[in-house]
Each structure stands twice: as structure tokens, then as C-alpha cells.
C-alpha positions as CSV (number, residue, x, y, z in Angstrom):
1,X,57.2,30.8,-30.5
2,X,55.5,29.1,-33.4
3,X,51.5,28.8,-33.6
4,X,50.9,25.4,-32.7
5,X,47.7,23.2,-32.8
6,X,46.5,23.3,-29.8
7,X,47.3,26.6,-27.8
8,X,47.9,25.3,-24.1
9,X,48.6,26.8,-20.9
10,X,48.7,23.3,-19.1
11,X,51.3,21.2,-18.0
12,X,51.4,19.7,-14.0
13,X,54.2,20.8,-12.6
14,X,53.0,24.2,-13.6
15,X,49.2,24.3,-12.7
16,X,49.9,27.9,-11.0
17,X,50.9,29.4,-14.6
18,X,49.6,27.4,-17.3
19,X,46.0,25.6,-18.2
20,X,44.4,25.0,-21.4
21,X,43.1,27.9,-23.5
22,X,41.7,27.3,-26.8
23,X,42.1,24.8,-30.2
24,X,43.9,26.7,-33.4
25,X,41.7,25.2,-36.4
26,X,43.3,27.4,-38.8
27,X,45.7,29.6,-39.9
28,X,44.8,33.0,-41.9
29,X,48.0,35.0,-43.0
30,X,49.2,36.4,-39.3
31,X,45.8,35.4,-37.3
32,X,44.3,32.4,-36.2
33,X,40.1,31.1,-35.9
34,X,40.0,28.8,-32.8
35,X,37.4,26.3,-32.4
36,X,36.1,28.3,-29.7
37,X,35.1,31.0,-31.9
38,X,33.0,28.7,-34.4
39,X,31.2,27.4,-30.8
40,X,30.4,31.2,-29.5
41,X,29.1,32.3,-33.1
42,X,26.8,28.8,-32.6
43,X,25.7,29.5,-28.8
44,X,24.7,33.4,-29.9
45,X,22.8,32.6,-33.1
46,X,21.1,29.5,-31.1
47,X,20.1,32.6,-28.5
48,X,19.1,34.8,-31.1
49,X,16.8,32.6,-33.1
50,X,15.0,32.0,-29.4
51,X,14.5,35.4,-28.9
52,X,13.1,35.8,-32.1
53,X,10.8,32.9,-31.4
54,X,11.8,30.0,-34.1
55,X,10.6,26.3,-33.3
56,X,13.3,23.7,-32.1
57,X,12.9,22.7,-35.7
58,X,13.7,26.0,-37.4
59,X,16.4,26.5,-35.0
60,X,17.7,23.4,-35.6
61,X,17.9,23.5,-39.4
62,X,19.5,26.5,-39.2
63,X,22.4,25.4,-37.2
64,X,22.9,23.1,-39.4
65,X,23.0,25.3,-42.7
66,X,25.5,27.8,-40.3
67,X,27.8,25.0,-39.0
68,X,28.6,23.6,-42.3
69,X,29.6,26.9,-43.7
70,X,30.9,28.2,-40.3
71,X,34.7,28.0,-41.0
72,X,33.9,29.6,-44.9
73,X,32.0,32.7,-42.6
74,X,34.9,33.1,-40.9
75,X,37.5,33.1,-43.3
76,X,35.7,35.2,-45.1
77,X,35.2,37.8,-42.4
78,X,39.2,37.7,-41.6
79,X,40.3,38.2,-45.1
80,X,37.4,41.2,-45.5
81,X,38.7,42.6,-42.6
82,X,42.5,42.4,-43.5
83,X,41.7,43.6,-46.5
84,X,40.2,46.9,-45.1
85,X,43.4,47.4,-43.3
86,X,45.7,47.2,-46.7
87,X,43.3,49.9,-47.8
88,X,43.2,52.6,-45.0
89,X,39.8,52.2,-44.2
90,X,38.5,54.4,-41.6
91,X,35.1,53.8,-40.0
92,X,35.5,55.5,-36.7
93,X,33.0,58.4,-37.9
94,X,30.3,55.8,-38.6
95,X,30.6,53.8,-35.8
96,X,30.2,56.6,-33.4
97,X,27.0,57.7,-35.2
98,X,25.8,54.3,-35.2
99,X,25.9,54.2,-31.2
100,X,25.2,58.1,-30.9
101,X,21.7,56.8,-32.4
102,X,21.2,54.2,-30.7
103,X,21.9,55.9,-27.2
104,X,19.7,58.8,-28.8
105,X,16.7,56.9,-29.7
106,X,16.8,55.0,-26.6
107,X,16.9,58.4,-24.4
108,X,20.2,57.5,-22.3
109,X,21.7,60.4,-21.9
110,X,24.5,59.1,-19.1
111,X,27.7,57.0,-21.1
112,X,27.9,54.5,-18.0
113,X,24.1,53.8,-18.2
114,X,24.2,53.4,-22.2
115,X,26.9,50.9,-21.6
116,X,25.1,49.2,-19.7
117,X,22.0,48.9,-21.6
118,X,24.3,47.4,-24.3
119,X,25.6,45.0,-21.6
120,X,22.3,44.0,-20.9
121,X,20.9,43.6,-24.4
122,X,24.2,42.3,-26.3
123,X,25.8,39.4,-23.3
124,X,28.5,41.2,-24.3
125,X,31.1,44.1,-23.0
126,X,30.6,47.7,-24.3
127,X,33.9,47.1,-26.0
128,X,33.6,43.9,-27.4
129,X,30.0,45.7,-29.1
130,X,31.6,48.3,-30.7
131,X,34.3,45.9,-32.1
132,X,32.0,44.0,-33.4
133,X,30.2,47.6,-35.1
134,X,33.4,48.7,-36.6
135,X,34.2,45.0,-38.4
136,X,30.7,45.3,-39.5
137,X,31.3,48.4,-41.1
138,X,34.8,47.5,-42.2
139,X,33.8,44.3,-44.3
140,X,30.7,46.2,-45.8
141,X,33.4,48.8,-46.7
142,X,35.4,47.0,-48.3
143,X,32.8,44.9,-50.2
144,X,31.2,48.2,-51.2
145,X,34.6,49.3,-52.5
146,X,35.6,46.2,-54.2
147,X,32.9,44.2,-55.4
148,X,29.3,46.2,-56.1
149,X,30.8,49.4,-56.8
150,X,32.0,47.4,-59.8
151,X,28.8,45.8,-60.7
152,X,27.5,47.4,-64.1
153,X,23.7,47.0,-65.5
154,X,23.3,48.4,-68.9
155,X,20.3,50.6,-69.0
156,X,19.3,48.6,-72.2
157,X,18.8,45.8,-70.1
158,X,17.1,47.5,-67.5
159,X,14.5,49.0,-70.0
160,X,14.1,45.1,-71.7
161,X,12.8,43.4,-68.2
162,X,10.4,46.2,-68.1
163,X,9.1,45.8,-71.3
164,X,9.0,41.4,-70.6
165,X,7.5,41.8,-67.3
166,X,5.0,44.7,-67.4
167,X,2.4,42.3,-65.4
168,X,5.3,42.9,-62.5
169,X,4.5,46.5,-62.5
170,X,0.4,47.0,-62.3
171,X,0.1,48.5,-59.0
172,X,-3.1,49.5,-57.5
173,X,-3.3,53.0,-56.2
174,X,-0.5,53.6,-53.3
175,X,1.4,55.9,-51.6
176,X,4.9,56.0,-49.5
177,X,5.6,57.2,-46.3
178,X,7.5,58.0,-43.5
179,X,6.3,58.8,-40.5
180,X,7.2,60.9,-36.9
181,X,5.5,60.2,-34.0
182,X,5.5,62.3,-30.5
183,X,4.4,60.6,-27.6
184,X,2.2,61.8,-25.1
185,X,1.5,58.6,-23.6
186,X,2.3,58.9,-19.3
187,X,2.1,62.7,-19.9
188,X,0.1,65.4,-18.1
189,X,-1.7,67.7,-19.8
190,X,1.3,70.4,-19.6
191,X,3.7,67.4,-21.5
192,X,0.7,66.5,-24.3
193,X,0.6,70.5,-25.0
194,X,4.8,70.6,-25.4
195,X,4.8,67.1,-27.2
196,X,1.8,69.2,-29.8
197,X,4.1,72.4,-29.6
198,X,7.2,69.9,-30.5
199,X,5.3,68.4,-33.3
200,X,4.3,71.7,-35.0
201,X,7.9,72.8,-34.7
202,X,9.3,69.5,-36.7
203,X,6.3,70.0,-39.2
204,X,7.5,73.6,-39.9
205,X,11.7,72.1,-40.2
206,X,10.6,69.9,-42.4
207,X,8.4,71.7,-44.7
208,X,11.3,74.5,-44.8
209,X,13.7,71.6,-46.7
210,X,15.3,69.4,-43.5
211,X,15.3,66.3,-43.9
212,X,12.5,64.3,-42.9
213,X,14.2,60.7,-42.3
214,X,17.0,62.6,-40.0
215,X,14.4,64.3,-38.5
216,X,12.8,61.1,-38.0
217,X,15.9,59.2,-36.6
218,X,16.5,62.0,-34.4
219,X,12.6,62.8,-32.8
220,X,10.3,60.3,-33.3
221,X,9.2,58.2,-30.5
222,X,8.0,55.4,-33.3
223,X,10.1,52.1,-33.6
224,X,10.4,53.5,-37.4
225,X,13.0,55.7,-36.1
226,X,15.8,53.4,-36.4
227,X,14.9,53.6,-40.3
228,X,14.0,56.8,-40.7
229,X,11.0,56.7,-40.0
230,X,9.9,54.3,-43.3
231,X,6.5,53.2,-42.7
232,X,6.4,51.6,-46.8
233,X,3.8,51.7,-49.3
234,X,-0.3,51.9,-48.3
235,X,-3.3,50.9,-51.0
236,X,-6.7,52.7,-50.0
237,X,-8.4,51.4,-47.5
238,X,-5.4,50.2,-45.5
239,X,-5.3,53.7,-43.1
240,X,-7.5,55.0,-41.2
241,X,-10.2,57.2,-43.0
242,X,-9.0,60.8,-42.1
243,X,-5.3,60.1,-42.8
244,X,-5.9,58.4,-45.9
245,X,-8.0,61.1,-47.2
246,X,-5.5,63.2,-46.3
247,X,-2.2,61.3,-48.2
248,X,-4.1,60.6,-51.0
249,X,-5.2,64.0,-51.9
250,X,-1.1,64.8,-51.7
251,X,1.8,64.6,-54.1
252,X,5.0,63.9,-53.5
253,X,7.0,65.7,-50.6
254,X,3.8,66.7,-48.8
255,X,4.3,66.7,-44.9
256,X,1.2,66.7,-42.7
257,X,0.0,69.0,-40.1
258,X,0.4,66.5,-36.4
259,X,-2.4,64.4,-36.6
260,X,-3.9,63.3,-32.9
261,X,-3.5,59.5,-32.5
262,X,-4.0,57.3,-29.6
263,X,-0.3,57.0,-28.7
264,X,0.9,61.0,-29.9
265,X,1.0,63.7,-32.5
266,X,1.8,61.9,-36.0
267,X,3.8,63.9,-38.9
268,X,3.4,61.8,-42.3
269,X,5.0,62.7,-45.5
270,X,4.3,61.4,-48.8
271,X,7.4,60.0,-49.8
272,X,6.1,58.9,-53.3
273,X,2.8,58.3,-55.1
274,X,1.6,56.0,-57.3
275,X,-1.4,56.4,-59.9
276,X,-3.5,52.7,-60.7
277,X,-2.2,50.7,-63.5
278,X,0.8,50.2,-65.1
279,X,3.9,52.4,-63.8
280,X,6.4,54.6,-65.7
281,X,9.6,53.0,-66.0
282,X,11.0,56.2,-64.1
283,X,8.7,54.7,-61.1
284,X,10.4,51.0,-61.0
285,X,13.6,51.3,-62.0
286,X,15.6,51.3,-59.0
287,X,13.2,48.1,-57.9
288,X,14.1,46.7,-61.2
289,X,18.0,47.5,-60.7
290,X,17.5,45.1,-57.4
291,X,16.1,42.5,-59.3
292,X,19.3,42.6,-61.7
293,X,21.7,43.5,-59.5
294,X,21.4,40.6,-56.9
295,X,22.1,37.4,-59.3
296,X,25.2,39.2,-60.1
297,X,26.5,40.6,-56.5
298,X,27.0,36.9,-55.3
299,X,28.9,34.9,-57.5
300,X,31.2,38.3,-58.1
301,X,31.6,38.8,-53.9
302,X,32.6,34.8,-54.2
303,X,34.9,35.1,-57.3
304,X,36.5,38.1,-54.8
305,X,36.9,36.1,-51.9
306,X,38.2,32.9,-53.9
307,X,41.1,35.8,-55.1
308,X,41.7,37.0,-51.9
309,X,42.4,33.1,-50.4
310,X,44.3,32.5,-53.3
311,X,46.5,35.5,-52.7
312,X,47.1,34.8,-48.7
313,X,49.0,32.5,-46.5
314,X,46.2,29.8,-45.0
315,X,46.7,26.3,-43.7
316,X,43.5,24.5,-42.1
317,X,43.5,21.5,-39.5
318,X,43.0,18.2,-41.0
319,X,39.0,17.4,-39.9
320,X,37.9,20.9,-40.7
321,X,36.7,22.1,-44.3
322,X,36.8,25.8,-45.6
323,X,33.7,25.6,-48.5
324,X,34.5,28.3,-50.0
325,X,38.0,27.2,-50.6
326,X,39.9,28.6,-53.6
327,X,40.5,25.3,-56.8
328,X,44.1,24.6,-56.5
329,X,44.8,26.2,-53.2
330,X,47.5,24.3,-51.1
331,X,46.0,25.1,-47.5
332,X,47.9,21.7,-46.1
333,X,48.8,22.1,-42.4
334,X,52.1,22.4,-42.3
335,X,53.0,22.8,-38.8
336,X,55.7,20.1,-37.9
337,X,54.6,20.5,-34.5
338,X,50.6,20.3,-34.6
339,X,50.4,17.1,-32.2
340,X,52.8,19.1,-29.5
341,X,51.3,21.3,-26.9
342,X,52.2,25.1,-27.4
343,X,52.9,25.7,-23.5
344,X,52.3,29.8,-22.9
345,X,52.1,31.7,-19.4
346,X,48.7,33.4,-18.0
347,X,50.6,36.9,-19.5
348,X,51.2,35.9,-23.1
349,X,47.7,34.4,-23.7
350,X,46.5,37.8,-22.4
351,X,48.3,39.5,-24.6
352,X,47.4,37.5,-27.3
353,X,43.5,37.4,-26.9
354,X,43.0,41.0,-27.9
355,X,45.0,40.4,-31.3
356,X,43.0,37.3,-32.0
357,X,39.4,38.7,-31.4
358,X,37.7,38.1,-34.5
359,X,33.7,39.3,-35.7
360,X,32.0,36.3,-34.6
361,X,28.5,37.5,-35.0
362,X,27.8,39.0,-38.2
363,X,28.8,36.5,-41.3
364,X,28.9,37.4,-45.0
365,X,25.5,37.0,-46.1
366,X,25.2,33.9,-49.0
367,X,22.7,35.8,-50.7
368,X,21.2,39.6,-50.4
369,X,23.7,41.9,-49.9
370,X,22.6,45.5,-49.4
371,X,26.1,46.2,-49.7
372,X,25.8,49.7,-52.1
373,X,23.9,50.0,-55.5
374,X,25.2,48.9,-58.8
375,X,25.9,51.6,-61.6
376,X,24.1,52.2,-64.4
377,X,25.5,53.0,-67.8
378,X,23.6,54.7,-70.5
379,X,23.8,52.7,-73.5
């Protein structure tokens, strides 16, 4: 049965097998995007900047910016994807740490209840979450693979923007950390003496070489703990007096005793430490390597995708524009049939709905990419 433009399941003297199922906007070498697709990514990131407490203007503008590059998002996501299957790309590891951390740091030991707690937070099914994981990780993959692994900065060039913007790099006295925190908040005085007892233990793990950001991820009662416990840089007189007299006394790789706060026992450890002034090359140049690296990372993760359109089979409705579409590209719907209704029973769109699912919520980003590092060569 040929893809059609319209997928129906309607026709009257039917009406017990078939109704209308979704519009086929385009065509991306043996999948489809459907018009209902572009409308759920709208709907969730219309929910999402709510949440997050943008103003009707701000969430207006931005549906704007995302619907006129909605079809390019999506494209883009197919191919990526498609592309990690030519390659053998295998997440599965990563996405089951992913949600082992999540249900770890959220302290839900019981599958069902984990699931859920995704329910609840997502809108979405446990399922259709972890789908949406693995094509996350898939298209990074594959971008990390293809595009920034390739990206080369000469160390010459990193060395000549320090030298032309040394002003960039006067930093007031700081230091870095990271940070556990055990909670003894709704605890008795039995639980504040095993949280202290717990704390002392991670202290003495850490200081014996494990590492302090998966100790972190894996312990800490903080928000931080999704990141590993990053709390970022500190000038003096940005802590509180006895913890800053304490970090700034440190160098590098110095873990605290647990220091009694309001909310627990906190661990800090110096993760780096800056002098006043101007700092050492040595200090700023992975920052620096940022700086260089992004102005390349998106015209070359375009230039990719363009190759990747120009190498697959894609036809696109008439009314509906790809902007990322490759020069020269024939993408002309071709479908002799595209103004007759594709008539399918209840079982073969069911069957079909799985294949079709696409990642709907998590678009190529237009700009920063944190994507894997770029490679230095030594001139």
C-alpha cells in the first residue's frame, strides 16, 4: 500500500473499521513526519515554557522562532537518527544509567512507582520517556562521532586569543567547587547522628581517591546532584565566613571535613583555585577552546545535515518548507495519489504507529552544542 497524503481510516460505509488518523507532511527515506507530530512538539514546549514561568510574550515569540524551523528540527532528528542505525550505535548502557539516576536520586526504590513518577512529571508513558532518552542519546552519538570529533583548533590559535584578549582573563581571587550535602532535615536525633556518621564515611571515600562527582550523583541530598555535585566558581566574600576561610586556605583536590549547615552535613571540595590577576594559559584554555570551538560546530553540524538530505530519499507536501533544505535537492512530492485518501483498518494503523514514533521533544540545537570537545593539535 503506497504512503499517501493523507493517512485515513474513514470512509461511511465503514465507520466500525476506519476514521481519520493523521496528515503525511513528508516523506524521509522509509519514515514519514505527520502534521500531528509538529502540533505535539508545539503543545509540550507551550507547557514547558509555562512551567518554567515565561510571559505570554516570551512564549509567544518563541513559538514562533520553533514553528518556522519545526519541519528543519524534525528532519534533522530523523536523518540523525537513521544515521545512528547505519552505524551500530548502541546506547542501551547509557540510557539505563540515565534513569537508574534519576530513580536513585529521587529515592524510588519500587519500578512501578518510578514509572509512575515519570508518568506524572513527563504527560507521557514510561515507554514513550525512555524512547525519547535513547534518540536523545542516539543523535548526540552520532553528532559526537561525525561532526565535533572532527573539529580541529590549532594550539597556535588557541595561544594567539590569549595573548589578544588577556583583559578576558583577570579574575579576582576564586575557587571551584562541588559539593555533597546529607540531610537531616525531618530526622530525629538517631537519623542527624547516622546522616553525620554517613557524611564522615563519604569524606574518608573521597579523600582515599573515589570520585567526588559520582559520589556526589550517587549521595547527596543537594539538587547539584544531578551534576555532580557542581556548585561553580566563588570570589571571597560570596560564602559564609567559616567555609570560605576554610576553601581558601586549600589547594586543589582538598575535601572538607562535614560542615553543620541548616539543611545537613556539607562535604566541599576544591575543585580548582585561582590566584588574583591575570591567569596562566594552562588555567583558560579549555574555556578558551569553547570560545573557538562553537563558531565552528554549527555551520560544520549544518554542512553535515545538508550531506545527509542530499544523500536520502525526501519528498515534502506542497505548503510546508524544510529550512534547512539542501541547494539543488529535488524534494518535489511525487505521490500520484496525494489528493486520494489512504483507507487502512484499526490493525494496520496500530501496527504502524510504533514504527512512525519519532523524538518530538528534543530538537537539534541552532546554536551551543555540548555535543563532545574539539581536538587540539600541537603545532
Amino acid at each position: 500500500m503506497r504512503l499517501a497524503c493523507l493517512v485515513w481510516v474513514a470512509a461511511a460505509a465503514f465507520a466500525a473499521d476506519v476514521r481519520v488518523v493523521e496528515e503525511i507532511i513528508a516523506k524521509v527515506n522509509n519514515e514519514i513526519i505527520t502534521r500531528g507530530e509538529l502540533e505535539r512538539s508545539r503543545r509540550q514546549l507551550e507547557e514547558s515554557l509555562r512551567r518554567q514561568g515565561a510571559t505570554p510574550a516570551q512564549i509567544k515569540q518563541a513559538l514562533q522562532e520553533a514553528e518556522r524551523h519545526a519541519l528543519r528540527e524534525r528532519i534533522d532528528q530523523l536523518l540523525l537518527l537513521q544515521r545512528a542505525k547505519d552505524l551500530n550505535i548502541n546506547v542501551d548502557t547509557e540510557v539505563a544509567r540515565y534513569l537508574a539516576d534519576i530513580q536513585l536520586r529521587q529515592k524510588i526504590s519500587d519500578p512501578e512507582k518510578f514509572q509512575q513518577f515519570i508518568r506524572e512529571q513527563t504527560s507521557m508513558s514510561y515507554e514513550d520517556f525512555r524512547q525519547q532518552i535513547k534518540d536523545s542519546f542516539l543523535t548526540r552519538r552520532v553528532i559526537q562521532q561525525e561532526v565535533s570529533s572532527k573539529i580541529v583548533i590549532p594550539r597556535s590559535e588557541v595561544q594567539k586569543y590569549y595573548e589578544e584578549h588577556k583583559n578576558e582573563f583577570i579574575r579576582d581571587e576564586q575557587v571551584l567547587l562541588r559539593e555533597i550535602l546529607i540531610s537531616t532535615q525531618g530526622k530525629d536525633e538517631a537519623g542527624v547522628a547516622a546522616a553525620e556518621k554517613k557524611a564522615k564515611e563519604l569524606v574518608e571515600r573521597a579523600r582515599q581517591g573515589e570520585n567526588f562527582g559520582n559520589l556526589a550523583r550517587d549521595n547527596s541530598d543537594a539538587e547539584t546532584a544531578a551534576n555532580y555535585g557542581e556548585l561553580g566558581a566563588f570570589k571571597r566574600g560570596e560564602l559564609r565566613k567559616d567555609i570560605e576561610d576554610i576553601v581558601f586556605r586549600q589547594g586543589k583536590g582538598y575535601v572538607t571535613d562535614p560542615i553543620k549547615v541548616d539543611t545537613g552535613f556539607l562535604i566541599l571540595k576544591v575543585e580548582e583555585r585561582s590566584a588574583p590577576g591575570l591567569q596562566p594559559l594552562e588555567m583558560v584554555e579549555n574555556e578558551i577552546m569553547e570560545k573557538l570551538f562553537q563558531p565552528r560546530m554549527e555551520p560544520a553540524l549544518r554542512a553535515y545535515l545538508t550531506k545527509l538530505r542530499m544523500d536520502a530519499f525526501l519528498e515534502i507536501k506542497p505548503g510546508w518548507v524544510d529550512t534547512g533544505a539542501a541547494p539543488g535537492k529535488d524534494t518535489t512530492w511525487q505521490d500520484p495519489a496525494q489528493l486520494k485518501p489512504e483507507t487502512v483498518t484499526k490493525e494496520e494503523v496500530a501496527s504502524r504507529t510504533r514504527r512512525r514514533r519519532l523524538l518530538w521533544a528534543m530538537p537539534v540545537p541552532r546554536s551551543k552544542i555540548p555535543v563532545g570537545a574539539p581536538r587540539i593539535i600541537v603545532d
